[in-house]
MDAnalysis code that builds the backbone (N, CA, C; Angstrom):
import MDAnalysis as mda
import numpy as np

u = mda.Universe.empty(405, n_residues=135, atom_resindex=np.repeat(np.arange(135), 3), trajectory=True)
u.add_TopologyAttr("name", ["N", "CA", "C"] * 135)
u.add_TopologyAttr("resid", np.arange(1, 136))
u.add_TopologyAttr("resname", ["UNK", "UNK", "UNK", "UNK", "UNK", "UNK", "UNK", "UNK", "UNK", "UNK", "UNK", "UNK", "UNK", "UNK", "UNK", "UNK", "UNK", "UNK", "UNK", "UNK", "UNK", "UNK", "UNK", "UNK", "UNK", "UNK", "UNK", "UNK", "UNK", "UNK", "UNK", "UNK", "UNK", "UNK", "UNK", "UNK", "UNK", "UNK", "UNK", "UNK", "UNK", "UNK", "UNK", "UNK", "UNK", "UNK", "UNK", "UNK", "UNK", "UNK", "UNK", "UNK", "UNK", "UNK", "UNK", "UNK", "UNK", "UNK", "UNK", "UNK", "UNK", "UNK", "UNK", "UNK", "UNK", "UNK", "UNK", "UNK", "UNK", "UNK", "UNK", "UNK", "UNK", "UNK", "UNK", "UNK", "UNK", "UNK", "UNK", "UNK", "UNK", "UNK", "UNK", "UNK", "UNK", "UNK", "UNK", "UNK", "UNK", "UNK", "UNK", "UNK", "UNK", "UNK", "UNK", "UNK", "UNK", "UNK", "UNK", "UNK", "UNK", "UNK", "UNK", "UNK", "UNK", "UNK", "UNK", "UNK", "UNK", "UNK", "UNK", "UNK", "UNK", "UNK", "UNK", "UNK", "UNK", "UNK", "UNK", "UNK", "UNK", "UNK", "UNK", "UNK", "UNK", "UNK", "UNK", "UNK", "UNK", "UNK", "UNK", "UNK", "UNK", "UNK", "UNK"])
u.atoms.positions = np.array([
    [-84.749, -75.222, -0.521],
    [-84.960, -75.086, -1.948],
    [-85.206, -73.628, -2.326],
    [-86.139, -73.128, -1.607],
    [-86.420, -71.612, -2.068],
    [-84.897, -70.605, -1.729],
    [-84.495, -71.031, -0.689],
    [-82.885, -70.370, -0.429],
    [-82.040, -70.154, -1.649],
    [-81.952, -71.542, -2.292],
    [-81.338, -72.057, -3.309],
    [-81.480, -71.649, -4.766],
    [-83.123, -71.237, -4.983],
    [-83.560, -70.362, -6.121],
    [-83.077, -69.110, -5.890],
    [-83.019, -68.376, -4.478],
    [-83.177, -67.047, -4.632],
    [-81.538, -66.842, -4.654],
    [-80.890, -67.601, -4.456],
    [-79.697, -67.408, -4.158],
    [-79.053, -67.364, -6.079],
    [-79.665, -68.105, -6.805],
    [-79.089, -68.447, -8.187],
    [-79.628, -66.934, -9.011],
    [-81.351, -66.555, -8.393],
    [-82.226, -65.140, -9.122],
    [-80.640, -64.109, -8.790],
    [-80.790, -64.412, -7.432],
    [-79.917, -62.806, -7.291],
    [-78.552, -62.673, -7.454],
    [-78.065, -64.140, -8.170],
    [-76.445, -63.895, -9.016],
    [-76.732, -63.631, -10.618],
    [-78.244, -64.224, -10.869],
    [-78.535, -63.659, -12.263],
    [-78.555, -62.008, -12.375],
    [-79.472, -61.391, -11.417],
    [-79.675, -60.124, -11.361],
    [-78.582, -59.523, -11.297],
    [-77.288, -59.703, -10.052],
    [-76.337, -58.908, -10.126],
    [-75.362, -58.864, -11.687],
    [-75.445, -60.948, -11.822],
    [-74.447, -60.132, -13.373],
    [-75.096, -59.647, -14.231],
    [-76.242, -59.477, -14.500],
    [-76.980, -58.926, -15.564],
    [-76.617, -57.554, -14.948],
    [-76.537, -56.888, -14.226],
    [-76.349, -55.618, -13.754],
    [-74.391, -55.180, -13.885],
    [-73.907, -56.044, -13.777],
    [-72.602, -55.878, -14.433],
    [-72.484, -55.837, -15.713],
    [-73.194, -56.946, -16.524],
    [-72.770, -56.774, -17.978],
    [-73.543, -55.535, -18.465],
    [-74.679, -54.889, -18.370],
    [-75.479, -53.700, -18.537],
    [-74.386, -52.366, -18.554],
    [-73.552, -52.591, -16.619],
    [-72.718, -51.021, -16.875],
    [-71.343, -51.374, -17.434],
    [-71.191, -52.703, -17.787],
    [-69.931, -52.779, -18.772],
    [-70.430, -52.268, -20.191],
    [-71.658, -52.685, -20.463],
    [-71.857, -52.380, -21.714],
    [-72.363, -50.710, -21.917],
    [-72.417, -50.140, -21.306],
    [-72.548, -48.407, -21.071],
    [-71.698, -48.208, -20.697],
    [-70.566, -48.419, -20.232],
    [-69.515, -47.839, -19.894],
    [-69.176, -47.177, -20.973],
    [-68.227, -45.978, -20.940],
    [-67.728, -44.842, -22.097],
    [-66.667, -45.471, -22.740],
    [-66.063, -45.792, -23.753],
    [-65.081, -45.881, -24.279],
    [-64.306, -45.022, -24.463],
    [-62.535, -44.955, -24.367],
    [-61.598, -44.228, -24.277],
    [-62.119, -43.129, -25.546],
    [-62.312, -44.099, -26.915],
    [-62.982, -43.219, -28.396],
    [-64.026, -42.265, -27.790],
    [-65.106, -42.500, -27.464],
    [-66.472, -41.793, -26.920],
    [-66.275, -40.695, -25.967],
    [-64.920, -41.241, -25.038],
    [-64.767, -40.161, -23.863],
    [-63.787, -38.890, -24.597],
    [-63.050, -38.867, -25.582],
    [-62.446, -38.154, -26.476],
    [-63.645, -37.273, -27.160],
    [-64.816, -37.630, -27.638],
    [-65.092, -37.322, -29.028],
    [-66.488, -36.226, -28.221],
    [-66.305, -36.459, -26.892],
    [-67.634, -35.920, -25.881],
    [-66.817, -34.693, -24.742],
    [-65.263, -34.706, -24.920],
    [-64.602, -34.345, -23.783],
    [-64.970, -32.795, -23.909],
    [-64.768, -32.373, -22.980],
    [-65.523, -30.363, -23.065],
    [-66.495, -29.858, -23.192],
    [-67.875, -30.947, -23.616],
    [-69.050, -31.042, -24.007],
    [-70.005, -31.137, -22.725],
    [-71.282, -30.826, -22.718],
    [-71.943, -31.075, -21.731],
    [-73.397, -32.050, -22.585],
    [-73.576, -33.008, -21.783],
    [-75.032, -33.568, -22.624],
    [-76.366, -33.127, -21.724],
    [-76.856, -33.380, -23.174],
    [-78.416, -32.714, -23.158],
    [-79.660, -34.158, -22.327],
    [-80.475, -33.763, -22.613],
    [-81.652, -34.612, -23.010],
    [-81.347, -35.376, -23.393],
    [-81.705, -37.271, -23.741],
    [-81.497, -37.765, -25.045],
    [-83.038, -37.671, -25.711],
    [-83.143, -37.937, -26.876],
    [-83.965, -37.893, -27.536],
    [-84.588, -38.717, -28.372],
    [-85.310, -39.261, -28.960],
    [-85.624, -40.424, -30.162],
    [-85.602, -40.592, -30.974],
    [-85.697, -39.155, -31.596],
    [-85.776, -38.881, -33.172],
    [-85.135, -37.152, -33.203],
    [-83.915, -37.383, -34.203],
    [-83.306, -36.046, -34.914],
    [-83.606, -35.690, -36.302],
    [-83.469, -34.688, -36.914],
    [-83.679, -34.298, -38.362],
    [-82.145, -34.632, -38.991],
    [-82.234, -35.422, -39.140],
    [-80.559, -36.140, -40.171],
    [-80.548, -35.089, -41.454],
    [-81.176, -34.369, -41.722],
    [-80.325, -33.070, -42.864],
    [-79.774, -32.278, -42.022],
    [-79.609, -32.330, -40.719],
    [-79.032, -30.922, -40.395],
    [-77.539, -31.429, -39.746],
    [-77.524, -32.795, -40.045],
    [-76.367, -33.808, -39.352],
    [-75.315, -34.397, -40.438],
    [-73.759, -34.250, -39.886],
    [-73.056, -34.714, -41.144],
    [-72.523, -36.336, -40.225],
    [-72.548, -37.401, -40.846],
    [-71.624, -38.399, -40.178],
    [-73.159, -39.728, -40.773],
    [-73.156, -40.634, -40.520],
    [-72.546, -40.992, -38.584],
    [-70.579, -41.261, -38.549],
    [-70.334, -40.851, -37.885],
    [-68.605, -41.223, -37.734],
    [-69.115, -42.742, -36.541],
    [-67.790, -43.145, -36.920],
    [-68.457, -44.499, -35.704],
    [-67.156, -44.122, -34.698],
    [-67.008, -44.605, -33.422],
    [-67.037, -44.258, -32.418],
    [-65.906, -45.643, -32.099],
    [-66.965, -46.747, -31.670],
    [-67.099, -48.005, -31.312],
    [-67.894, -48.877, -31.330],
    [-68.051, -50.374, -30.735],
    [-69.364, -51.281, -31.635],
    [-70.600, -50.320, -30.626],
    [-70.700, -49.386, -30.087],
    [-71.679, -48.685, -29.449],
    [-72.388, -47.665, -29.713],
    [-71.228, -46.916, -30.237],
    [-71.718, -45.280, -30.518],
    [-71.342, -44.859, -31.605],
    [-72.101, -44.030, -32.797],
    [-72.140, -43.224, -33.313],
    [-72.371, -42.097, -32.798],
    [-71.307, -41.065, -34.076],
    [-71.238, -39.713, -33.673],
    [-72.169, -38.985, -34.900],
    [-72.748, -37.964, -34.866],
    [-73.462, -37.495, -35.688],
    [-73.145, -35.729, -35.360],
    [-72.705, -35.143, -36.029],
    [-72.288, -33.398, -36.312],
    [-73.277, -32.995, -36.777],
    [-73.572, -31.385, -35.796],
    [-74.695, -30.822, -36.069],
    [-73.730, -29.527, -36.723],
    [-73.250, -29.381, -35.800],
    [-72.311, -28.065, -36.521],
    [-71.536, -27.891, -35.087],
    [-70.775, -26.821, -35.442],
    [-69.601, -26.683, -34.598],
    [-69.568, -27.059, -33.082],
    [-70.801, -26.758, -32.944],
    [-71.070, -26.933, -31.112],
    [-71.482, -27.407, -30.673],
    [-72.434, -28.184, -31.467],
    [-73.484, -29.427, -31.152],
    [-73.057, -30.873, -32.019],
    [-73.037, -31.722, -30.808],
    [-73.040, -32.776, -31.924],
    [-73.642, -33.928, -30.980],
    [-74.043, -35.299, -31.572],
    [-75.241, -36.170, -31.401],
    [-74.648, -37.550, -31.313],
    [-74.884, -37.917, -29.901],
    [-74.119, -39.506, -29.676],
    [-75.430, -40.563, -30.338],
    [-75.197, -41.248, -30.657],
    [-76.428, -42.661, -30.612],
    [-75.985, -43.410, -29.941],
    [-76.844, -43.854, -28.650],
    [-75.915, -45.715, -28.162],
    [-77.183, -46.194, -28.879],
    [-76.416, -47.166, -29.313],
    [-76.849, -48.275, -30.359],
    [-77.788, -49.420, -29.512],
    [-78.932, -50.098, -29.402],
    [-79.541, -51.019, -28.551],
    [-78.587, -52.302, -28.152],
    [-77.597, -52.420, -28.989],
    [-76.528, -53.124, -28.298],
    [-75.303, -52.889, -29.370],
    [-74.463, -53.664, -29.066],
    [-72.761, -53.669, -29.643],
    [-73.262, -54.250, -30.837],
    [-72.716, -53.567, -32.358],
    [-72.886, -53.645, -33.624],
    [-71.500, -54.618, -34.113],
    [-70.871, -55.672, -33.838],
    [-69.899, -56.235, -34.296],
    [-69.274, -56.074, -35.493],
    [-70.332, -55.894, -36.413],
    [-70.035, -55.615, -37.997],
    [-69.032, -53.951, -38.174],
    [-69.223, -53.184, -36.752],
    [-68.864, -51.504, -37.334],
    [-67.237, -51.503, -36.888],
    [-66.593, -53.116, -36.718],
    [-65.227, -52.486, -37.098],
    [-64.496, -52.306, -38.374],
    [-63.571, -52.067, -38.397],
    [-62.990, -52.072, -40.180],
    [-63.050, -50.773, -40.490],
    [-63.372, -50.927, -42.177],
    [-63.547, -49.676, -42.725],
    [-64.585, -50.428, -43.903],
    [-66.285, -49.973, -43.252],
    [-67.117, -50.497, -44.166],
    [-68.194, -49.400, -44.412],
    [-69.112, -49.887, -44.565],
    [-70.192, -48.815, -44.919],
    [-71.562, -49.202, -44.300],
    [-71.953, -48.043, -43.870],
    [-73.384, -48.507, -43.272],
    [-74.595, -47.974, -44.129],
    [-75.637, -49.359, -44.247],
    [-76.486, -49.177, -44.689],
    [-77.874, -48.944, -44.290],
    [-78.357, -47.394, -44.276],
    [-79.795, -47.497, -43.365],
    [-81.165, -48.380, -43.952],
    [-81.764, -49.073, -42.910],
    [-82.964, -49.323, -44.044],
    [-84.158, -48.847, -42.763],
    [-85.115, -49.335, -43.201],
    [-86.457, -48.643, -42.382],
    [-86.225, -47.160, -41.397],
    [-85.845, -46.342, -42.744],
    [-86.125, -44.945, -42.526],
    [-87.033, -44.032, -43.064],
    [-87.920, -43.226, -42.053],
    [-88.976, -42.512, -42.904],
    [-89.055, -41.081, -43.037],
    [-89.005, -40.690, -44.170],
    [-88.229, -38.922, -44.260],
    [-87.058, -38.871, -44.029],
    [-87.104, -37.581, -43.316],
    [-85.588, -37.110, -42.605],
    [-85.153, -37.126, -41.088],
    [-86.140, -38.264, -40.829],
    [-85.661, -38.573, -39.357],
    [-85.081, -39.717, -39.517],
    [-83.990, -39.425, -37.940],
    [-83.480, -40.832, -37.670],
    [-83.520, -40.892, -36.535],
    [-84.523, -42.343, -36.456],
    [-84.936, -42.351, -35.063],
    [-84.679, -43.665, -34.261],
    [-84.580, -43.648, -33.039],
    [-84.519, -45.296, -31.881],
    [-85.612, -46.404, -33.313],
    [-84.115, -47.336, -33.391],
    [-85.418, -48.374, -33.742],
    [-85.202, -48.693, -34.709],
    [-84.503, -47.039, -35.440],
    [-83.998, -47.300, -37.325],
    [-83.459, -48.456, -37.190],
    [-82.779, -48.851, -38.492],
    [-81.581, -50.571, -38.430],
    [-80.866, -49.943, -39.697],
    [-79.959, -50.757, -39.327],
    [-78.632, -50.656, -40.400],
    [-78.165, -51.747, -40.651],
    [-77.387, -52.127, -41.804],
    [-76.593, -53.595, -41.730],
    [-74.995, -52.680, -42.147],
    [-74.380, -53.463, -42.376],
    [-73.164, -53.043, -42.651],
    [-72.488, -53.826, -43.642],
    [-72.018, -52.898, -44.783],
    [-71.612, -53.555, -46.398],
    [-69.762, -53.325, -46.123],
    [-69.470, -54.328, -46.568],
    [-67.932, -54.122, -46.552],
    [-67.488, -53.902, -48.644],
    [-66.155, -53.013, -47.994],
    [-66.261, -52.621, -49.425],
    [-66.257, -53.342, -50.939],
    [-66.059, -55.002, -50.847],
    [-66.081, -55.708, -51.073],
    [-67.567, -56.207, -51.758],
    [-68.880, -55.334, -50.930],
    [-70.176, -55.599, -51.546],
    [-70.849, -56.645, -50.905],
    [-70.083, -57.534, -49.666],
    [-70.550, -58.427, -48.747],
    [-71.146, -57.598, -47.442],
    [-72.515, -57.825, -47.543],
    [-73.765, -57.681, -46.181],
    [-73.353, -58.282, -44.959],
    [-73.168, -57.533, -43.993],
    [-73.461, -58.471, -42.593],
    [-74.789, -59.067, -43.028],
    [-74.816, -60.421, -42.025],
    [-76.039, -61.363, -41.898],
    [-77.011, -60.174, -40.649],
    [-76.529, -59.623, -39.885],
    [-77.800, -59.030, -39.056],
    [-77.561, -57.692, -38.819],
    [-78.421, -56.904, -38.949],
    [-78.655, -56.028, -38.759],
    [-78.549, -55.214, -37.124],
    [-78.191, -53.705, -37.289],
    [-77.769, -53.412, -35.923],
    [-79.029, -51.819, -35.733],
    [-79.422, -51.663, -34.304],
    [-80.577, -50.812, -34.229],
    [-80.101, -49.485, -33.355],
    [-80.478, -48.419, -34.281],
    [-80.286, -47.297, -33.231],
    [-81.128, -47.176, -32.317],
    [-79.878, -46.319, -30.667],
    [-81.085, -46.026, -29.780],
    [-81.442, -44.732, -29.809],
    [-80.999, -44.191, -28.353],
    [-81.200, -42.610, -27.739],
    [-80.414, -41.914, -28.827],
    [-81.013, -40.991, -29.003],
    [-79.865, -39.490, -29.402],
    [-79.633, -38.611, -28.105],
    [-78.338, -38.596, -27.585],
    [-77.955, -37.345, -26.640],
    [-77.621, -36.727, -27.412],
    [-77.738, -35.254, -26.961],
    [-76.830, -34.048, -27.789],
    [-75.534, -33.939, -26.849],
    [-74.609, -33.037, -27.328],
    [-73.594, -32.736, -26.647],
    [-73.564, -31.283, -26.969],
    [-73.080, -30.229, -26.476],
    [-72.798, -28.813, -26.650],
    [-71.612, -28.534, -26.180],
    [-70.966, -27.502, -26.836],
    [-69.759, -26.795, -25.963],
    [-70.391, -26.144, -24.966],
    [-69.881, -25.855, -24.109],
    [-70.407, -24.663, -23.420],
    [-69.826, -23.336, -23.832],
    [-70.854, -22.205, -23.822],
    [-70.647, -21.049, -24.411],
    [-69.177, -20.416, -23.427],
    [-68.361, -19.698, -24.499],
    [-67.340, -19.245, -23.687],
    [-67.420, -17.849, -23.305],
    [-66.930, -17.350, -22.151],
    [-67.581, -16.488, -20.859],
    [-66.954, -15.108, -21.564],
    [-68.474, -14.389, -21.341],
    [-67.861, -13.077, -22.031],
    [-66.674, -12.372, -20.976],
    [-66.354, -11.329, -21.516],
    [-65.248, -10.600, -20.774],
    [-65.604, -8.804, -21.523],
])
Protein backbone atom coordinates (compact mmCIF):
# COMPACT_ATOMS: atom_id res chain seq x y z
CA UNK A 1 0.00 0.00 0.00
CA UNK A 2 2.58 2.57 0.96
CA UNK A 3 4.54 1.48 -2.45
CA UNK A 4 1.37 2.27 -4.14
CA UNK A 5 0.86 5.87 -2.55
CA UNK A 6 4.34 6.80 -3.16
CA UNK A 7 4.33 5.56 -6.47
CA UNK A 8 0.91 7.80 -7.47
CA UNK A 9 2.86 11.19 -4.94
CA UNK A 10 5.79 10.88 -7.27
CA UNK A 11 3.80 10.83 -10.77
CA UNK A 12 1.89 13.80 -9.18
CA UNK A 13 5.18 15.59 -8.40
CA UNK A 14 6.86 14.82 -11.68
CA UNK A 15 3.80 16.11 -13.80
CA UNK A 16 3.32 18.99 -11.77
CA UNK A 17 7.01 19.63 -12.58
CA UNK A 18 6.32 19.27 -16.32
CA UNK A 19 3.34 21.39 -16.50
CA UNK A 20 5.34 24.27 -14.32
CA UNK A 21 8.42 24.21 -17.16
CA UNK A 22 5.82 24.00 -19.92
CA UNK A 23 4.23 26.81 -18.47
CA UNK A 24 7.68 28.99 -18.23
CA UNK A 25 8.84 27.90 -21.13
CA UNK A 26 9.66 31.13 -23.57
CA UNK A 27 7.42 31.61 -26.32
CA UNK A 28 8.63 32.01 -29.96
CA UNK A 29 6.73 35.99 -29.28
CA UNK A 30 8.82 36.44 -25.84
CA UNK A 31 12.03 34.88 -27.32
CA UNK A 32 11.82 37.68 -30.21
CA UNK A 33 10.83 40.61 -28.06
CA UNK A 34 13.98 39.62 -25.33
CA UNK A 35 16.50 38.49 -28.24
CA UNK A 36 20.00 40.66 -27.76
CA UNK A 37 18.92 41.59 -24.33
CA UNK A 38 20.41 40.40 -21.18
CA UNK A 39 17.98 40.06 -17.94
CA UNK A 40 18.33 41.63 -14.79
CA UNK A 41 17.02 40.92 -11.35
CA UNK A 42 13.30 40.40 -11.36
CA UNK A 43 11.62 42.64 -9.25
CA UNK A 44 8.01 43.31 -7.64
CA UNK A 45 7.23 46.57 -8.09
CA UNK A 46 8.22 49.22 -11.12
CA UNK A 47 7.31 52.98 -11.44
CA UNK A 48 4.69 52.58 -14.51
CA UNK A 49 5.27 56.51 -15.49
CA UNK A 50 8.49 55.79 -16.72
CA UNK A 51 6.94 52.67 -18.82
CA UNK A 52 5.05 52.82 -22.19
CA UNK A 53 2.85 49.48 -22.99
CA UNK A 54 1.93 46.81 -21.53
CA UNK A 55 2.26 45.30 -25.26
CA UNK A 56 1.08 41.66 -24.71
CA UNK A 57 3.39 39.09 -25.70
CA UNK A 58 1.26 35.89 -25.00
CA UNK A 59 -1.41 34.47 -22.39
CA UNK A 60 2.01 34.92 -20.16
CA UNK A 61 3.91 37.89 -20.71
CA UNK A 62 3.66 41.37 -20.94
CA UNK A 63 6.08 43.71 -22.33
CA UNK A 64 6.48 47.04 -20.70
CA UNK A 65 9.18 49.90 -22.48
CA UNK A 66 11.32 51.81 -20.42
CA UNK A 67 13.09 53.46 -23.18
CA UNK A 68 15.36 52.39 -25.77
CA UNK A 69 17.45 49.90 -23.83
CA UNK A 70 15.56 48.79 -21.13
CA UNK A 71 12.51 47.15 -21.23
CA UNK A 72 10.30 45.01 -18.56
CA UNK A 73 8.87 41.39 -18.99
CA UNK A 74 5.90 40.51 -16.44
CA UNK A 75 5.16 36.63 -16.22
CA UNK A 76 1.80 36.82 -15.26
CA UNK A 77 0.93 34.22 -12.01
CA UNK A 78 -0.55 32.13 -14.66
CA UNK A 79 -1.89 32.09 -18.47
CA UNK A 80 -4.45 35.11 -18.88
CA UNK A 81 -6.90 33.41 -21.57
CA UNK A 82 -8.83 36.59 -22.01
CA UNK A 83 -5.29 38.50 -23.61
CA UNK A 84 -5.93 37.02 -27.02
CA UNK A 85 -7.65 39.17 -29.68
CA UNK A 86 -7.48 42.71 -29.79
CA UNK A 87 -8.99 43.93 -26.36
CA UNK A 88 -8.16 46.13 -23.66
CA UNK A 89 -6.81 45.69 -20.35
CA UNK A 90 -8.20 46.90 -17.40
CA UNK A 91 -6.02 47.60 -14.19
CA UNK A 92 -7.81 47.53 -10.93
CA UNK A 93 -6.17 47.37 -7.37
CA UNK A 94 -3.45 49.77 -8.20
CA UNK A 95 -1.81 52.14 -5.76
CA UNK A 96 0.02 55.30 -7.15
CA UNK A 97 2.44 54.72 -9.76
CA UNK A 98 3.44 51.37 -9.07
CA UNK A 99 2.79 48.27 -10.69
CA UNK A 100 3.35 45.62 -8.71
CA UNK A 101 3.18 41.28 -8.31
CA UNK A 102 -0.36 40.88 -7.28
CA UNK A 103 -1.89 43.99 -9.29
CA UNK A 104 -5.13 42.28 -11.38
CA UNK A 105 -6.51 43.15 -14.53
CA UNK A 106 -9.64 41.90 -16.32
CA UNK A 107 -9.86 42.30 -19.89
CA UNK A 108 -12.70 44.49 -21.84
CA UNK A 109 -13.28 43.56 -25.41
CA UNK A 110 -14.03 46.35 -27.63
CA UNK A 111 -17.45 45.58 -27.62
CA UNK A 112 -17.62 46.77 -23.67
CA UNK A 113 -17.95 42.94 -22.56
CA UNK A 114 -15.67 42.10 -19.16
CA UNK A 115 -13.94 38.85 -18.88
CA UNK A 116 -15.65 36.97 -15.87
CA UNK A 117 -12.01 36.66 -14.07
CA UNK A 118 -9.53 38.51 -13.58
CA UNK A 119 -5.71 37.88 -14.42
CA UNK A 120 -2.59 38.80 -11.78
CA UNK A 121 0.72 40.23 -12.39
CA UNK A 122 3.94 38.61 -11.31
CA UNK A 123 7.87 39.28 -11.37
CA UNK A 124 9.14 42.26 -13.32
CA UNK A 125 12.54 41.20 -15.11
CA UNK A 126 14.28 43.95 -16.79
CA UNK A 127 15.98 43.33 -19.99
CA UNK A 128 18.95 45.68 -21.29
CA UNK A 129 20.89 45.89 -24.45
CA UNK A 130 24.17 45.46 -23.75
CA UNK A 131 26.27 48.55 -24.12
CA UNK A 132 28.07 48.54 -27.51
CA UNK A 133 32.01 48.23 -27.26
CA UNK A 134 33.84 51.33 -27.59
CA UNK A 135 36.51 51.48 -30.31
Amino acid sequence: MKRWVAAILAGLVAGGATGAAELDAPSPELAKAIEGRVAGTPTDCVDGRRLMGPDRVDQRHLVYRQNGRRLWVNTLRDRCQPLLGDNILVFDNQFGTQLCTQDRFQVQGRNGAFSAAYCFLGKFTPYDKPEAPKR
